[in-house]
C-alpha positions as CSV (number, residue, x, y, z in Angstrom):
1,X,75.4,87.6,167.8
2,X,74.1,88.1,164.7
3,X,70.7,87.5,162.6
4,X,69.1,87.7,159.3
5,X,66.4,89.9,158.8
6,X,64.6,90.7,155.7
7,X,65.1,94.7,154.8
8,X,61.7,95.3,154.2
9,X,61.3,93.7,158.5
10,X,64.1,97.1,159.7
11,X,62.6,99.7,157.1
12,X,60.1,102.1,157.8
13,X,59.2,102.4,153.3
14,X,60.7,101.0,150.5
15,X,60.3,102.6,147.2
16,X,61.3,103.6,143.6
17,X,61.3,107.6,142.2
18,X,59.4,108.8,139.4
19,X,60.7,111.1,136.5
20,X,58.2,113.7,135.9
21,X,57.2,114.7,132.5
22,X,60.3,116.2,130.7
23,X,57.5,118.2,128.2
24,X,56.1,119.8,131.1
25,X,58.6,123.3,132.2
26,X,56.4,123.7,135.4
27,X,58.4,120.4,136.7
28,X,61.4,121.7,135.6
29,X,62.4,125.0,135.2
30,X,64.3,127.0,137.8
31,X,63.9,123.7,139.9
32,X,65.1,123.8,143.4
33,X,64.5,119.9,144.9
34,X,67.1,117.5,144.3
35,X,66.5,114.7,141.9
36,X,68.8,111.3,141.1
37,X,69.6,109.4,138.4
38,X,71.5,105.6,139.3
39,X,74.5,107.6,137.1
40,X,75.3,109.4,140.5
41,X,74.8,106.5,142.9
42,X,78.1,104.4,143.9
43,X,79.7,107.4,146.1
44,X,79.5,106.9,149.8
45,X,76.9,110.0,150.4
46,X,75.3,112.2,148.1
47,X,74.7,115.7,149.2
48,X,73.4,116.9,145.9
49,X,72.4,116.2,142.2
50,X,72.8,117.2,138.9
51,X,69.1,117.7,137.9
52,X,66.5,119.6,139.9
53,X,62.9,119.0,139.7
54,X,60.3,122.4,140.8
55,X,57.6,122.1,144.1
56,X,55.0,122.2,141.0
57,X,56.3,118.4,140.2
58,X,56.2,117.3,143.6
59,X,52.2,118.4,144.3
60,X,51.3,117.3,141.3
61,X,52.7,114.0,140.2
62,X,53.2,110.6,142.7
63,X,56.9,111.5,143.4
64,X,58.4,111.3,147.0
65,X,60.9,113.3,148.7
66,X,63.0,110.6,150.8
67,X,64.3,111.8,153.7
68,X,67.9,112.5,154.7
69,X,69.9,109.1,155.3
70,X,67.9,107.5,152.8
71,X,69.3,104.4,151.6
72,X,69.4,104.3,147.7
73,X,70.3,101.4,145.2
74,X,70.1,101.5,141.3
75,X,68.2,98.8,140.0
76,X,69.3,99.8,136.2
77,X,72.2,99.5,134.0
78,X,74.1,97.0,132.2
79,X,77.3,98.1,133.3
80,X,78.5,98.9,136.9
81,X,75.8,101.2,137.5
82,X,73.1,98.1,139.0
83,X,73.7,97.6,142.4
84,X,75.3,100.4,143.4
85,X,74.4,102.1,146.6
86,X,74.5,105.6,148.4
87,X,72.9,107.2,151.5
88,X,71.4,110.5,150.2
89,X,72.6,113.4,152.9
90,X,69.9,115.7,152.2
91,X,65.9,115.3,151.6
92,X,65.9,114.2,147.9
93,X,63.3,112.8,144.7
94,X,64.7,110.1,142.4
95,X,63.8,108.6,139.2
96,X,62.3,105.3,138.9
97,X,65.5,103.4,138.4
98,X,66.5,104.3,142.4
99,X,65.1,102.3,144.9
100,X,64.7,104.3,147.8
101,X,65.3,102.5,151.5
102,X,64.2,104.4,155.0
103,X,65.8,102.4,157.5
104,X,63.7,102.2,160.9
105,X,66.4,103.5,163.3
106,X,64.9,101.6,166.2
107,X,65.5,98.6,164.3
108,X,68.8,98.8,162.5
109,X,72.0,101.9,161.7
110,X,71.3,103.0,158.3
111,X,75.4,103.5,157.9
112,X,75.8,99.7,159.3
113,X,72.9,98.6,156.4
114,X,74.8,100.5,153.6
115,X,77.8,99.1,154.2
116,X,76.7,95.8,154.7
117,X,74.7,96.5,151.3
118,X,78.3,97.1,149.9
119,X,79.5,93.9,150.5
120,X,76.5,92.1,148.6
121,X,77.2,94.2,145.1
122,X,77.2,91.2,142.7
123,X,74.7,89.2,145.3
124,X,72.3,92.4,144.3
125,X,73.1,92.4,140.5
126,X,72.2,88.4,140.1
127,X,68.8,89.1,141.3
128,X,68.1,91.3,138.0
129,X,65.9,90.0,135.3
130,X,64.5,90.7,132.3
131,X,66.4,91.4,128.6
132,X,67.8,94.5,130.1
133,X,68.4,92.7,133.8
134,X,67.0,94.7,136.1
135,X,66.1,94.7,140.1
136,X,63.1,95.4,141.2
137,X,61.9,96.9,144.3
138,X,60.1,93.4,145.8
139,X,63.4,91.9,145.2
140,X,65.2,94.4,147.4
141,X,62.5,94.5,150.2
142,X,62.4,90.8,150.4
143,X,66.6,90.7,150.2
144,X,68.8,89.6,153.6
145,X,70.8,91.3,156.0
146,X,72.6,90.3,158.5
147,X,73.0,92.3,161.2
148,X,74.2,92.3,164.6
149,X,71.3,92.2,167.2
150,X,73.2,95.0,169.2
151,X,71.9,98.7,167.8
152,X,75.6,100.1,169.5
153,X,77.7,97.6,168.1
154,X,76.2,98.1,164.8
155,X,76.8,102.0,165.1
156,X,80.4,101.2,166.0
157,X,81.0,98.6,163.1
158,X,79.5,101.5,161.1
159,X,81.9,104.3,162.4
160,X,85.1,102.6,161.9
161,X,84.3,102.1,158.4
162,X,82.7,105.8,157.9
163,X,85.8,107.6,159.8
164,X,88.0,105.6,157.0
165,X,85.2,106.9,154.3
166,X,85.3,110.5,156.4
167,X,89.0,111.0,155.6
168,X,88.6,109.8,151.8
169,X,85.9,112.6,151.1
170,X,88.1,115.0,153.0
171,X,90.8,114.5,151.2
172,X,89.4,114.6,147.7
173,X,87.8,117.8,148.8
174,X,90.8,119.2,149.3
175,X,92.2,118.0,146.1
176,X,89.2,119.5,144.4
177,X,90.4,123.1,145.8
178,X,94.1,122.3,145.4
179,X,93.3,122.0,141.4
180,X,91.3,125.1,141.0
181,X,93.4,127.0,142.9
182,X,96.5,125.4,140.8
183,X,94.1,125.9,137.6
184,X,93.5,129.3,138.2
185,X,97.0,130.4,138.8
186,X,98.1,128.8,135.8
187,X,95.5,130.7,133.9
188,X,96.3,133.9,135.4
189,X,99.7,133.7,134.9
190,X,99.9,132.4,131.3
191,X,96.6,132.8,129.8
192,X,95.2,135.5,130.9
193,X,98.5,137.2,131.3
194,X,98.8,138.9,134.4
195,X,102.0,137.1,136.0
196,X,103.5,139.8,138.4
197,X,106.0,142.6,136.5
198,X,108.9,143.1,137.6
199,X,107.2,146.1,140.4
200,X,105.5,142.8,141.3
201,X,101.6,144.0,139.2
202,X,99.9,141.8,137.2
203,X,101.6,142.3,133.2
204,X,98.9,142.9,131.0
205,X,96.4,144.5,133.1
206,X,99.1,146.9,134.3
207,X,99.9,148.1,130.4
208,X,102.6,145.4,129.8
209,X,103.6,145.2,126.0
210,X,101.6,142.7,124.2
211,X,102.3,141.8,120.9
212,X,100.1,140.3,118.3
213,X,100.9,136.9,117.0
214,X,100.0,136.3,113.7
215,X,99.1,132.5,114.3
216,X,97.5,132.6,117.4
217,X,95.0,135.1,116.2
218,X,95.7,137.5,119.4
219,X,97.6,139.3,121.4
220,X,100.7,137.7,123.3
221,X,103.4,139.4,125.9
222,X,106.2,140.6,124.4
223,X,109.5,138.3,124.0
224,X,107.1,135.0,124.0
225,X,107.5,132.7,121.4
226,X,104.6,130.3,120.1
227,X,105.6,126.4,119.7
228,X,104.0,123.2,119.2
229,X,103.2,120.8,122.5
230,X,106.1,118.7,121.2
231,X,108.5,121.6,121.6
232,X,107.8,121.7,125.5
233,X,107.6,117.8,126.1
234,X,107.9,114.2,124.4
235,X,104.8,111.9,123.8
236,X,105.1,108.9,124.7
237,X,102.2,106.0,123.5
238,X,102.1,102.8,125.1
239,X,102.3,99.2,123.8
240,X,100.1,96.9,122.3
241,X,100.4,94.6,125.9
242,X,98.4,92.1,124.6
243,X,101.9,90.8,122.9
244,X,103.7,90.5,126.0
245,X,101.7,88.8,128.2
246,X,103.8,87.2,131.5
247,X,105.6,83.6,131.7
248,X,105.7,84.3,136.0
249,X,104.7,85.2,138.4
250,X,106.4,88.7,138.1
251,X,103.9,90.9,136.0
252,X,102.9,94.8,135.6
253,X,99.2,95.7,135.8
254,X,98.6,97.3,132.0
255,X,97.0,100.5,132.3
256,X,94.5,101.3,130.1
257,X,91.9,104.3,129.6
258,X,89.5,102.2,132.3
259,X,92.4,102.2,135.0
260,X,92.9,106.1,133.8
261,X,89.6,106.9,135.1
262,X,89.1,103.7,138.0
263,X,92.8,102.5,139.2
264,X,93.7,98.9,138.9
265,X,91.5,96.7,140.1
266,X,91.1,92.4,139.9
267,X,90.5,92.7,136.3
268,X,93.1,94.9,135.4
269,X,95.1,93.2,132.1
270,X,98.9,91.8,133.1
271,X,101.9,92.5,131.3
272,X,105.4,90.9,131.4
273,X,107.8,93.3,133.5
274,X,110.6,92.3,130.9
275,X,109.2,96.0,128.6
276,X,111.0,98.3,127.7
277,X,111.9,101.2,130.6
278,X,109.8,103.9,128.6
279,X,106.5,102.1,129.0
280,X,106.9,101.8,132.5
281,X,104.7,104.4,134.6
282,X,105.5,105.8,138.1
283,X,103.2,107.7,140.3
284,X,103.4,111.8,139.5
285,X,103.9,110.5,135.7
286,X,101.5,112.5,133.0
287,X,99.2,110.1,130.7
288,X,97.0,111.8,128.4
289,X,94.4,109.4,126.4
290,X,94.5,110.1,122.9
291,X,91.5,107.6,121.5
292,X,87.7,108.2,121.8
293,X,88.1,109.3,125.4
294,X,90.1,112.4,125.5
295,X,91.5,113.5,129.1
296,X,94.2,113.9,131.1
297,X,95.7,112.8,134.2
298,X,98.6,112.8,136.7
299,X,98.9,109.1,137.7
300,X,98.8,108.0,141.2
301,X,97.9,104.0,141.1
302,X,101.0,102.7,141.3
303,X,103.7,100.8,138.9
304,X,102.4,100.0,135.9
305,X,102.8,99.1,132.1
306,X,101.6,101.7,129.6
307,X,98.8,100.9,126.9
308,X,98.7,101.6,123.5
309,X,96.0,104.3,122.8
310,X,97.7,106.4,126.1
311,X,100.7,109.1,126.0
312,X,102.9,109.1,128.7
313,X,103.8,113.0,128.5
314,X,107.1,114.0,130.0
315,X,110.5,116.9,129.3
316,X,114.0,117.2,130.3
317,X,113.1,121.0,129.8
318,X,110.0,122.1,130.8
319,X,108.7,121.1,134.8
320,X,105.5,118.9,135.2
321,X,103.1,121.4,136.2
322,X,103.8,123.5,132.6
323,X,103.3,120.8,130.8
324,X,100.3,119.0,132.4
325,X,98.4,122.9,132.4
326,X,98.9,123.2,129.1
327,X,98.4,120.1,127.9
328,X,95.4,120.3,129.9
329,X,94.1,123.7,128.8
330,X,94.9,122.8,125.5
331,X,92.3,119.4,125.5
332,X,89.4,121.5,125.2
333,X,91.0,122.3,121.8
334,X,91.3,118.6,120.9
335,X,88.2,117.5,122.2
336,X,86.5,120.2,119.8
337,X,88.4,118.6,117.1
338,X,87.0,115.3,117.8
339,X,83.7,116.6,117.9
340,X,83.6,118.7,114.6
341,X,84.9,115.0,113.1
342,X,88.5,116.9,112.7
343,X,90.0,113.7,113.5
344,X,89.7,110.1,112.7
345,X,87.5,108.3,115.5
346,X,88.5,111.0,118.2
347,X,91.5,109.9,117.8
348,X,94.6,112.5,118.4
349,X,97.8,112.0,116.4
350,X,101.7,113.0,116.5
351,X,100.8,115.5,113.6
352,X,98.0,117.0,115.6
353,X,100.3,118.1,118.7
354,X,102.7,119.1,115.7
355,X,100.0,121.3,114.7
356,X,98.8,122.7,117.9
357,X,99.8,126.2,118.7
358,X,100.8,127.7,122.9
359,X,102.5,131.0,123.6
360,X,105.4,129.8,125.3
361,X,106.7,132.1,128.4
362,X,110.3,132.6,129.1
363,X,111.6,129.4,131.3
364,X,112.5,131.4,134.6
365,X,108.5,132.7,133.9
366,X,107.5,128.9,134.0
367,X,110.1,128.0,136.4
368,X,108.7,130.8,138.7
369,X,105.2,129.2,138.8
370,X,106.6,125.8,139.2
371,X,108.1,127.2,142.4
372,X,104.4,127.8,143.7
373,X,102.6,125.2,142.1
374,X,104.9,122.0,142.4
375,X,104.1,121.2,146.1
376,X,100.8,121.7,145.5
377,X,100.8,119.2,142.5
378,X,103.1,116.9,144.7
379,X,99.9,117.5,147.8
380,X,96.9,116.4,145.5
381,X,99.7,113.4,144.7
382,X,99.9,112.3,148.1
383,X,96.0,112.6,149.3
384,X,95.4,110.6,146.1
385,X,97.8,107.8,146.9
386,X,96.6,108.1,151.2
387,X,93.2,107.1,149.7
388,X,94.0,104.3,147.9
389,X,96.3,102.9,151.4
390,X,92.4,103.9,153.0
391,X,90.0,102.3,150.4
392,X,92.5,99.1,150.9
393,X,92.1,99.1,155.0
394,X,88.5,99.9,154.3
395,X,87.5,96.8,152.2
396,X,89.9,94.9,154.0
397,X,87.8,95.1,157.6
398,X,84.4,95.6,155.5
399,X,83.6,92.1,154.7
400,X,85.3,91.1,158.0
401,X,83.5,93.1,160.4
402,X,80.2,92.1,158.7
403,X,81.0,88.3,158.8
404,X,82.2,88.7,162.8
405,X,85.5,87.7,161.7
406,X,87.0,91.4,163.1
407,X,84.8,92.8,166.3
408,X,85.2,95.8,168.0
409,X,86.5,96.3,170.9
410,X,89.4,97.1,173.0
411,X,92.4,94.1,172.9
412,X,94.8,93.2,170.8
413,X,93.9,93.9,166.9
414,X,94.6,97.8,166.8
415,X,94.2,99.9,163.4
416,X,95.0,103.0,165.9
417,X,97.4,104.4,163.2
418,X,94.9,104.7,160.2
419,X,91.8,105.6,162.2
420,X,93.9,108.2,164.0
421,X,94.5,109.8,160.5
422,X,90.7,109.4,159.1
423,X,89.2,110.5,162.0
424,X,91.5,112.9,163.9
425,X,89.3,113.7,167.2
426,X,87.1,111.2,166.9
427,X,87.0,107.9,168.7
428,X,89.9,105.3,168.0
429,X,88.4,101.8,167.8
430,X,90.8,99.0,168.4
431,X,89.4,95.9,166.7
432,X,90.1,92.1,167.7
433,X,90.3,89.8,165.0
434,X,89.0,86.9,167.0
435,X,85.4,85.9,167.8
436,X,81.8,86.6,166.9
437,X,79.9,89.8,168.5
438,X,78.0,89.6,172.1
């Protein structure tokens, strides 16, 4: 069974931050206690933060530390930030736009509140008012939850969905060390130089011949030549979509500098499928985003249409993982262009790759390091797209096992498979997707 229960009626405080005086350096400097800002909430746990405030600040102004497990929800920001929520994994401060929930553990699972909290995003955000539409903390302490009246069954509705979470975070971990160990091998071999000689030592810190290169302003290894990035790969730039719109049901999700950085989602643009076969992007495909945002990215999110304003990058020469590093190494280049006003808007043209200057390696150089670093490029491709298939499952059974409509259990309704993978040694729940909870 479940009830509704007011969270201020299962919470022990409720509670906004403070930002201590930015003019005083005794808050600030050489600070050691975490402090959040609502730009970090949104991610299933936070374990640290960007900004740290000094013990000075804490004795002497009205700021809290929160304990670990604290529930926190922003209660500013016009775009996506309000409403998002995040249990803080270590004692942390916040600013004032965080509003800061202790769950009572004898009355409720803090994991089983968050995700529940999850579900009730847009529920949060239409509570905001004002000009700027903001929550407030008597607005959060007087909002619903429902909740089973079982602690356990709570705790077990909470692990199924963490374990999914669990592998998700792992995963991404490992794709954070993949690509700095990818990143670094790249840059060792062809930036720094010091790809193995032929006894097997690193070139240039063993006294290979360097020679200087009168362009790039430095020294370069002897027999390599210096090209343009549209000597090593083709650039590709998307359509204007908004001209070929679907007349079916058959349609492309149109991916655009937003999906770039968050996937396709429900309000994703459509496209007709009847584009031509260039626009088209596969998973492993390079985009690079040439306007106002620069970055680039290895696409994972599935079929889609490219958008004007985006490069799809690829070569018949050169493999993927040259061209992505470079391209890659090479954007710190553009995006000090953009900055020094170099460039129209931030905008990067055909002439500016024309213009852009790499040492190039012999190919059986590059197609050595391909060797090493294409499974590990094709790794980071599959953990990505094994998240997605998780996030999916995950808000699939989310709202499902909070409305009773899934319950846990051990009959017929078995996600054995999935929880086996994001939770390997852990408890398997089987769920039944009949009934309400006992």
């Amino acid at each position: 069974m479940f009830k509704s229960i007011k969270l201020k009626d299962i919470s022990r405080t409720i509670g906004s931050g403070v930002t201590p005086l930015r003019s005083n350096a005794d808050f600030w400097v050489k600070g050691t206690i975490s402090w959040l800002k609502t730009e970090q909430l949104g991610e299933h746990k936070i374990y640290d933060t960007t900004e740290k405030i000094t013990e000075f600040a804490v004795r002497n102004t009205s700021i809290k530390v929160f304990p670990k497990n604290t529930l926190s929800i922003a209660m500013y920001g016009e775009g996506r930030t309000r409403g998002n929520v995040s249990i803080l994994k270590n004692e942390m401060t916040t600013n004032q736009a965080c509003c800061n929930i202790v769950i009572d553990d004898t009355k409720a699972d803090y994991e089983y509140v968050y995700y529940f909290l999850k579900t009730q995003y847009q529920k949060l955000r239409s509570l905001s008012s004002g000009v700027r539409k903001n929550l407030n903390s008597n607005d959060i302490k007087e909002f619903e939850v429902k909740i089973p009246k079982s602690l356990l069954i709570q705790r077990q509705i909470a692990s199924v969905l963490s374990a999914l979470d669990s592998k998700i975070e792992l995963n991404n971990k490992i794709n954070m060390e993949l690509e700095a160990m990818a990143k670094t091998l790249y840059d060792y071999w062809f930036v720094q130089f010091d790809f193995p000689n032929t006894e097997g030592k690193p070139y240039k810190s063993s006294g290979g011949e360097m020679v200087y290169n009168e362009e790039l302003k430095r020294e370069i290894p002897k027999g390599w030549e210096v090209k343009d990035l549209l000597k090593i790969a083709s650039f590709t730039n998307g359509l204007a979509c908004q001209k070929f719109r679907p007349t079916n049901e058959n349609y492309l999700p149109v991916i655009k500098i937003r999906e770039m950085n968050d996937g396709i989602s429900i309000n994703t643009e459509k496209v007709s499928t009847d584009i031509p076969e260039k626009y088209i992007v596969q998973n492993g495909d390079v985009l690079f985003s040439w306007s106002a945002t620069l970055d680039v990215k290895i696409w994972t999110g599935g079929i889609g249409a490219l958008n004007q304003h985006i490069f799809k990058v690829n070569s018949k020469v050169y493999p993927r993982s040259f061209y992505y590093f470079q391209l890659l190494n090479y954007l710190e280049h553009f995006k000090m262009m953009a900055s020094l006003r170099k460039t129209t808007m931030g905008h990067i043209t055909q002439d500016h790759l024309k213009e852009s200057r790499i040492a190039l390696p012999p190919l059986n150089f590059i197609e050595k390091l391909d060797s090493i670093l294409k499974p590990v490029i094709g790794k980071i491709i599959q953990n990505k797209i094994q998240n997605q298939e998780l996030a999916k499952l995950r808000d699939w059974l989310l709202p499902m096992l909070i409305n009773g409509q899934v319950t846990v259990g051990n009959n017929d309704y078995v996600v054995e498979d999935y929880l086996g993978m994001a939770a390997a040694g852990e408890v398997e729940y089987k769920l039944n997707k009949i009934g309400k909870h006992g």
